[in-house]
C-alpha positions as CSV (number, residue, x, y, z in Angstrom):
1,X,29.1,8.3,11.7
2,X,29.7,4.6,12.7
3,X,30.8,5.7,15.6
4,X,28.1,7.6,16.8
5,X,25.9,4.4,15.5
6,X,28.0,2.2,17.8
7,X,27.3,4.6,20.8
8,X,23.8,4.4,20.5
9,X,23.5,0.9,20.1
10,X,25.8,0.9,23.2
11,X,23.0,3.8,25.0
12,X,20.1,1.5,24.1
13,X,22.0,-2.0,25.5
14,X,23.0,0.5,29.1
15,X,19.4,1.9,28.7
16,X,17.7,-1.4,28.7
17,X,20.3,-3.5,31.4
18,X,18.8,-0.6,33.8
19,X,15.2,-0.6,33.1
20,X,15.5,-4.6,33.5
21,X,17.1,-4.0,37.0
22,X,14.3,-2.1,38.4
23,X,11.6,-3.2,36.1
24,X,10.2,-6.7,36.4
25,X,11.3,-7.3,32.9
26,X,13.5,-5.8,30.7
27,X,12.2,-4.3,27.6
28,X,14.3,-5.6,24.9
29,X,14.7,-10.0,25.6
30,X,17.9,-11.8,25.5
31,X,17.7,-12.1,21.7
32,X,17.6,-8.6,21.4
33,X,20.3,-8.0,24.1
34,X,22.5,-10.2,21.7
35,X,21.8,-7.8,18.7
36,X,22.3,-4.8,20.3
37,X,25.6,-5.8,21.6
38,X,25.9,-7.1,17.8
39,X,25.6,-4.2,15.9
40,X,27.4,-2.1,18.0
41,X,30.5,-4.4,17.5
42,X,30.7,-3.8,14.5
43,X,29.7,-0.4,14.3
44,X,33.0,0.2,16.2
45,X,35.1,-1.8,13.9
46,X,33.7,-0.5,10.9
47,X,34.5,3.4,12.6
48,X,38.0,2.2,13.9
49,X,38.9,0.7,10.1
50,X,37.5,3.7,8.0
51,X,39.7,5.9,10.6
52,X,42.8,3.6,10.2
53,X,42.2,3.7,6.7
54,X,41.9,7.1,6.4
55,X,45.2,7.5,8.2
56,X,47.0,5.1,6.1
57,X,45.5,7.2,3.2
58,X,47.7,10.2,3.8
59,X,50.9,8.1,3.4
């Protein structure tokens, strides 16, 4: 699930770099750039910890 989080935080950051390259301005403003990128981050490392945890958990 936090993977599929990260991937659409990741599909709105893509989505919104292009409409700013052939739009006069991008939707979404730095600020919101930042956040974006943010909660993907750690989308992903919240999905790659509950998978290594759920590796180590069968040891």
């Amino acid at each position: 699930m936090a993977l599929i989080i990260s991937g659409l935080f990741m599909l709105a950051f893509v989505a919104n770099v292009v409409l700013g390259a052939f739009t006069p301005q991008a939707p979404v403003g730095d600020v919101g750039e930042m956040l974006l990128l943010l909660g993907a981050s750690v989308a992903f490392v919240a999905a790659i910890l509950m998978r290594e945890a759920a590796e180590n958990k069968d040891d």
